[in-house]
C-alpha positions in Angstrom: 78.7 82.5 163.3 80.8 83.5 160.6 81.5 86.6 158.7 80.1 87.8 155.8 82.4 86.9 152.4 80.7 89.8 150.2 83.0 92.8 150.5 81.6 96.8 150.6 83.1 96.8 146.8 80.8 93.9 145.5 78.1 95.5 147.5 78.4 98.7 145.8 78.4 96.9 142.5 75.8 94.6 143.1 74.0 98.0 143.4 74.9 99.8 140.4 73.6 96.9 138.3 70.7 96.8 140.2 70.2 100.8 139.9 70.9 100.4 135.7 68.4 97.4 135.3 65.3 100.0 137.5 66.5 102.8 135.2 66.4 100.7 132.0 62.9 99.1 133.0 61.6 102.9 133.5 62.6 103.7 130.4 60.6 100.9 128.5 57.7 101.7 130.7 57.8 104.9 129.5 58.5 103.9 126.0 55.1 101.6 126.0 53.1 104.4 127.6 54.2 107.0 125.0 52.5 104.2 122.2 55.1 104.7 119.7 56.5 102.0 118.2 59.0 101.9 115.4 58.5 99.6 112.4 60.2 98.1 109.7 58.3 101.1 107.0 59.8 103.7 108.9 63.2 102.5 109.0 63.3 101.6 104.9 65.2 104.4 102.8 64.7 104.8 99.1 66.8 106.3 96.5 65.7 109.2 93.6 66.5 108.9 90.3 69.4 111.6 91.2 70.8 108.9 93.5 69.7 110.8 97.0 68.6 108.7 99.6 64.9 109.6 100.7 62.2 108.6 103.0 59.4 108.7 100.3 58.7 105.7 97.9 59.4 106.5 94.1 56.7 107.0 92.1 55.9 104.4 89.9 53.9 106.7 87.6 56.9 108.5 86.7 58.2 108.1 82.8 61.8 105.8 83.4 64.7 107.0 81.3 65.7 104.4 78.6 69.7 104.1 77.4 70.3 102.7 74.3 73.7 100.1 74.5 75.3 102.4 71.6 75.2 105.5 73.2 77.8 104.7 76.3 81.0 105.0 75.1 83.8 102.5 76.4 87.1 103.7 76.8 89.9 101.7 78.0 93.7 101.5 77.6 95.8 98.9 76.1 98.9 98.1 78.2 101.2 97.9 75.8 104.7 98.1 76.9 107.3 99.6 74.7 110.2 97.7 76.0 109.4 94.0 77.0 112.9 94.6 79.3 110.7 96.3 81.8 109.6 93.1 83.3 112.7 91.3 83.4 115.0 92.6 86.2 118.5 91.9 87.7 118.6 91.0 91.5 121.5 89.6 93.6 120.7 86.7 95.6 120.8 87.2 99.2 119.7 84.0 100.7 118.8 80.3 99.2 118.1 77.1 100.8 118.7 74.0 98.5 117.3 71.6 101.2 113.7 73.6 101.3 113.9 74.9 97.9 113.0 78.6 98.3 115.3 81.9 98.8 115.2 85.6 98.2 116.7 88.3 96.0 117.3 91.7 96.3 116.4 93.9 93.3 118.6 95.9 92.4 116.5 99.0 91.3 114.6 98.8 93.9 116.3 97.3 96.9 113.0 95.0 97.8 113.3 91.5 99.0 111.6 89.0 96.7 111.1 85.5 97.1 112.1 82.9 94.8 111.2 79.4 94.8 112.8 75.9 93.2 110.5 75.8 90.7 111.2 79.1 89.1 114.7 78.7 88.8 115.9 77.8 85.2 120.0 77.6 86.5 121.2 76.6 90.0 122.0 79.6 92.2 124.2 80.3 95.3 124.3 83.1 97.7 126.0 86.3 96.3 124.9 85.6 92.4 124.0 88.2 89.9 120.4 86.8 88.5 118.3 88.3 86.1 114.2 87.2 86.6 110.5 88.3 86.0 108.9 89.9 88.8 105.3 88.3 89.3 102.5 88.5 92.2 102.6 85.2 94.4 100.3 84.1 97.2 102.6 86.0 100.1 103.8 89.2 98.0 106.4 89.4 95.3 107.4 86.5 93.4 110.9 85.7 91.6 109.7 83.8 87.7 112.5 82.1 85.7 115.2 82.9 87.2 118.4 82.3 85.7 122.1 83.6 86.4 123.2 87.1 84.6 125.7 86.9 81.8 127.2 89.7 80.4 
């Protein structure tokens, strides 16, 4: 007759699920038997006309506030830029692949890599040229626009 393959460790887990399932099927037992049972209403929250959240329906009797269009005010800020030279920036290129078509440039201001791709070049570049371009947003981060070399 052979031995048996469950080991003293399975056994003692086997019981601890087994003790957690009995305690959990007390507890709905005694759940039902208390007759309380939570619904959909008592779980809905409403909010006041102060913007607090309540349990208590508003009242539909209540006078609702009416704002005309040509009271609210609208204020907003034109971003006007006094110098257009604030976009344009002068970077030295670090890295460019001709056979892919992309590189990167450091900024000079701010010492932050920014890619450049074929397509925004306006001159050809090499490694270790002076360029001046338009920072823009791309897909991945910071994106290199018309880039061409720096002439003084």
């Amino acid at each position: 007759m052979g031995r048996s393959k469950e080991t003293s460790g399975k056994k003692e887990v086997r019981k601890k699920k087994e003790m957690k399932r009995k305690a959990k099927e007390q507890k709905r037992t005694i759940k039902k038997s208390e007759g309380k049972k939570s619904s959909f209403d008592d779980m809905i929250a409403y909010v006041d006309e102060f913007g607090a959240i309540t349990s208590v329906p508003p009242d539909p009797g209540k006078k609702k506030t009416v704002i005309a269009a040509e009271s609210i005010e609208l204020n907003y800020t034109k971003n006007n830029s006094e110098n257009p030279q604030d976009y344009i920036r002068k970077g030295v290129v670090t890295f460019f692949n001709d056979s892919k078509g992309y590189g990167f440039i450091r900024d000079l201001e701010s010492n932050k890599s920014i890619f450049v791709h074929a397509n925004n070049l306006l001159e050809p570049v090499k490694e270790n040229n002076i360029v001046v371009f338009e920072a823009g947003k791309g897909p991945k981060g910071p994106t290199a626009l018309k880039v061409k070399l720096f002439k003084e």
